[in-house]
C-alpha positions in Angstrom: 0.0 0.0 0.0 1.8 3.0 -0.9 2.4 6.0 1.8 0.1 8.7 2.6 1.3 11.9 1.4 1.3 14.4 3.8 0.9 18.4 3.1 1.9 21.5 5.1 -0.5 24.6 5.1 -1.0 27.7 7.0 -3.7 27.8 9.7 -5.7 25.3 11.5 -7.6 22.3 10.4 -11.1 23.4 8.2 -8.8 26.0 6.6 -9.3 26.9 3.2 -5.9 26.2 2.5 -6.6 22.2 3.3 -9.4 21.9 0.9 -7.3 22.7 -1.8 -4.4 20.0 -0.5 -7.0 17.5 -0.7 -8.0 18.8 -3.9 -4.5 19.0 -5.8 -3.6 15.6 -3.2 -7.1 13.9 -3.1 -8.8 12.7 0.4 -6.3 10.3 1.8 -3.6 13.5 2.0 -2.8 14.2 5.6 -2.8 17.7 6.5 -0.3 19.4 8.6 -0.9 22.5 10.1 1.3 25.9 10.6 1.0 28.9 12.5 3.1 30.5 9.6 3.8 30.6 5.9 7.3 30.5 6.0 6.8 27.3 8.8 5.0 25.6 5.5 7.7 26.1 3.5 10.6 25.3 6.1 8.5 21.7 6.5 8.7 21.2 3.0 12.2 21.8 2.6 13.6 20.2 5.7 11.6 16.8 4.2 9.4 16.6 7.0 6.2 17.0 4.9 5.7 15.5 0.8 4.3 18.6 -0.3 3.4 22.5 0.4 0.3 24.3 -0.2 -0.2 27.6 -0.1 -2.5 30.3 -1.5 -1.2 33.0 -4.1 -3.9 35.0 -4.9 -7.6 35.9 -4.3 -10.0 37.4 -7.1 -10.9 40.5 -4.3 -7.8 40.9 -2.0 -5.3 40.5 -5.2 -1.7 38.7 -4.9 -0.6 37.1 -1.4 2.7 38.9 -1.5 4.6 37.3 1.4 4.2 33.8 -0.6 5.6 35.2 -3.8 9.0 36.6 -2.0 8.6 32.9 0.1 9.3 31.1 -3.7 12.6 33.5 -4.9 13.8 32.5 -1.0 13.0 28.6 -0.6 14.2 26.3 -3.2 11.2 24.6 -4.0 8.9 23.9 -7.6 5.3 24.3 -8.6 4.0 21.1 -9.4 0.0 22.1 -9.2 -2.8 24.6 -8.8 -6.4 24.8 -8.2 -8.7 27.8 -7.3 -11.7 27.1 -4.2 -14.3 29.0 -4.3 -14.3 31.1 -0.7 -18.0 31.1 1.3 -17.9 32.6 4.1 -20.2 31.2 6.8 -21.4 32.4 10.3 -20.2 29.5 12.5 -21.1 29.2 16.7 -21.5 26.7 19.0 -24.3 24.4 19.0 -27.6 25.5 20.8 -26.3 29.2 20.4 -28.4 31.2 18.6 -28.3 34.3 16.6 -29.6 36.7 18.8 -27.3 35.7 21.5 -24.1 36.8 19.4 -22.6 39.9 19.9 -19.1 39.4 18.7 -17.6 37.9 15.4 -14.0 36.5 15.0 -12.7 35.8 11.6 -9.1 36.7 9.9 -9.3 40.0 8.9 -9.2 39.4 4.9 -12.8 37.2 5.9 -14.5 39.8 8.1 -13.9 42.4 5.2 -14.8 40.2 2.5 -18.1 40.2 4.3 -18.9 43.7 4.9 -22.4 44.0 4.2 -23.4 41.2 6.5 -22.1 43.5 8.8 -24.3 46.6 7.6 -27.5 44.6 7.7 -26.3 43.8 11.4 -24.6 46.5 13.6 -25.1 44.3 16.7 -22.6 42.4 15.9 -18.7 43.6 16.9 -15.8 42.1 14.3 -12.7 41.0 16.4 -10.1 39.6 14.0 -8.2 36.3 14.3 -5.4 35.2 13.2 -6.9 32.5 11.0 -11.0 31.2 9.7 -11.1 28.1 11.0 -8.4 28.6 13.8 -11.4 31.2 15.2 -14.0 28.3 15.2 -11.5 26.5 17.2 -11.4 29.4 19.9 -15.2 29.4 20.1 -15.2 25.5 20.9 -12.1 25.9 23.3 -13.0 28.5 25.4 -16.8 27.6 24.9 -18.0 31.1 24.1 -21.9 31.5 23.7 -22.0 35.0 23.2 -19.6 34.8 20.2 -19.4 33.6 16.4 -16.9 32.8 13.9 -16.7 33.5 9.8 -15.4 29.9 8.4 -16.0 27.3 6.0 -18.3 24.7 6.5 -15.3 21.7 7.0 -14.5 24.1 10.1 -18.2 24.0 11.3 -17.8 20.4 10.9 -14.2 19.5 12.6 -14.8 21.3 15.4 -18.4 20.4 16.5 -19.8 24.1 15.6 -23.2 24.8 14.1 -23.9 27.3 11.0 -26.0 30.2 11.6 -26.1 31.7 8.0 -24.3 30.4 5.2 -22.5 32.2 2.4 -22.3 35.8 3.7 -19.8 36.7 1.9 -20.3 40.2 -0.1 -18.9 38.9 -3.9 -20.0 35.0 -5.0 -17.0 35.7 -7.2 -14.5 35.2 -4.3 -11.9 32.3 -5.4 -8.0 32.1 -3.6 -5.7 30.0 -5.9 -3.4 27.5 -4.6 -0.2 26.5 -5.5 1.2 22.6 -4.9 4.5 23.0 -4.2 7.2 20.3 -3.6 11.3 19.6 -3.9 13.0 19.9 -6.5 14.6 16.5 -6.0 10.9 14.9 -5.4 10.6 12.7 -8.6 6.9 13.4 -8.2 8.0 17.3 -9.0 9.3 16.2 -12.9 5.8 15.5 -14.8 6.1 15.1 -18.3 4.2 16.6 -20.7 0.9 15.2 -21.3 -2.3 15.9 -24.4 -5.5 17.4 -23.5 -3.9 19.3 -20.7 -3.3 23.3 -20.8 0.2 23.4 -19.0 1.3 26.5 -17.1 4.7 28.0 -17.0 6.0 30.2 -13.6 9.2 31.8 -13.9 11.0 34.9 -11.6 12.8 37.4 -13.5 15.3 40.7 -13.3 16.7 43.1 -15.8 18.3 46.1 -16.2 16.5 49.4 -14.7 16.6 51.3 -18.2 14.0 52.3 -20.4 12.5 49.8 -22.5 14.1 46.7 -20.9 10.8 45.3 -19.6 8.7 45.8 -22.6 11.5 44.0 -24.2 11.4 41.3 -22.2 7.8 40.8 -22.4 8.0 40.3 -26.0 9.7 37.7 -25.7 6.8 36.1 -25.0 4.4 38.3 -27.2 6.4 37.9 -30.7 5.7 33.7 -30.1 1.9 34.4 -29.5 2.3 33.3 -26.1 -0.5 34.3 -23.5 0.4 36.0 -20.3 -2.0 35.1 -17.5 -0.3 37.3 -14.4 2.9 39.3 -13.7 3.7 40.8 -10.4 6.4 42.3 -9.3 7.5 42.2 -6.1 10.8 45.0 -4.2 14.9 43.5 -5.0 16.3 43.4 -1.9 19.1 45.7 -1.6 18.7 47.6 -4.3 15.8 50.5 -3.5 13.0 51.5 -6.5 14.2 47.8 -8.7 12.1 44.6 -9.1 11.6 41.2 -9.2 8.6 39.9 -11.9 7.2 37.1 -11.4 5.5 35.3 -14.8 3.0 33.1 -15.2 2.2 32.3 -18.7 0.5 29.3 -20.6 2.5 26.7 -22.4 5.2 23.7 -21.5 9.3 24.4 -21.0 9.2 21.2 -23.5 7.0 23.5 -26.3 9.8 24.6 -28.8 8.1 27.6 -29.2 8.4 28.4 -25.4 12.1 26.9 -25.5 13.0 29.9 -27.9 11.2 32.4 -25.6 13.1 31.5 -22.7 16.3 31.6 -24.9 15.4 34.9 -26.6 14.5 35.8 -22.6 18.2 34.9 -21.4 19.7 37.3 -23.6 18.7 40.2 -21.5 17.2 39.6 -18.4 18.4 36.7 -15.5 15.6 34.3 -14.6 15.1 31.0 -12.8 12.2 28.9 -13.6 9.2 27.9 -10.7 7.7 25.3 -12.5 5.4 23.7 -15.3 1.8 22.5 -14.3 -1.5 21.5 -15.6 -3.1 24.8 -15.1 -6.0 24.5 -12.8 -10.1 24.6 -12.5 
């Protein structure tokens, strides 16, 4: 029987974050939690977990930036990526009921994701925590009854809570992507390139601060027809007003087309490749 994988991810079990391990890992992955991104990471790399997960972007808070300067600093690869949709519920303990709440704990990214629910009830005092599901785990630990939580439903569930409302989120348009990340000496981190699969390509680059050098390095990319789905750019440490840019676009490092970008890239800019991946639903 072969070995349960086992995947690091930032908060407490019910987490966002561990739906999309057992999405990108399937339902026998074990989860491990951490109190910090950079904890995921330094599991990964000192071989005490299989894999990594964390989240790189949300459609209404924008890039996770702390995770994108986490990938230049830790040698690891992208091997995967999936996008959960976020709902927001209103979590307590059971037998409490609505009336009774009067204070709401949820990360601070949640409790403004779900500002109108707050509007249509002033009653109701936001406390931020330093994690979703890691606040349903406070209500059932210190038993409050005069509190609730904002989680998902697998929080509700793990911890013995009961939903009040579901999906109070403001925008049903509110998805986090995740990225599967793993060693770079993990032969489950080399996948080969497969048909009927769009593949994704993540790579860091720098260049010269003069004018004209990033528009030259984009068309790199643009003179092949190949399609950019993100850049950020993210501060070079130690030297003040240059960048990092971090590329995603769409295509396989095996594609010759995308062999000659990164070629025609090399000429004038330094880069180091993230990784190649199915891109995900």
């Amino acid at each position: 029987m072969a070995k349960k994988q086992t995947a690091a991810f930032q908060g407490e079990r019910g987490a966002f974050s561990e739906e999309a391990a057992r999405r990108l890992l399937g339902p026998e992955v074990t989860p491990v939690p951490c109190a910090r991104f950079e904890d995921v990471l330094r599991s990964l790399v000192e071989k005490r977990v299989d894999a990594a997960i964390l989240p790189i972007e949300n459609t209404l808070h924008g890039s996770v930036h702390e995770n994108y300067d986490h990938l230049q600093n830790f040698d690891v690869v992208i091997t995967g990526e999936t996008r959960i949709r976020i709902v927001h519920n209103l979590i307590a303990l059971p037998g409490v009921k609505a009336r009774q709440v009067r204070r709401v704990y949820s990360h601070p990214v949640a409790l403004n994701q779900c500002l109108r629910f707050f509007t249509e009830h002033p009653e109701y005092e936001k406390h931020a925590h330093y994690d979703t599901a890691g606040s349903v785990k406070m209500l059932a630990e210190q038993q409050l009854r005069d509190a609730a939580a904002i989680a998902s439903a697998s929080a509700a569930r793990i911890y013995g809570a009961r939903i009040l409302q579901r999906s109070i989120e403001d925008d049903r348009q509110n998805f986090t992507r995740f990225f599967l990340l793993r060693r770079p000496s993990d032969p489950r981190a080399r996948r080969a390139k497969t048909a009927r699969v769009t593949w994704k390509t993540s790579l860091v680059f720098t260049t010269r601060n003069v004018p004209g050098s990033l528009f030259r390095c984009l068309s790199a990319f643009a003179l092949r027809d190949l399609n950019l789905a993100k850049i950020e750019s993210r501060p070079l440490r130690g030297k003040p007003w240059e960048y990092l840019f971090y590329l995603d676009f769409l295509g396989h490092v095996e594609d010759p087309v995308v062999r000659n970008a990164l070629s025609h890239l090399k000429e004038i800019a330094e880069w180091r490749l993230l990784g190649c991946y199915p891109q995900g639903t």
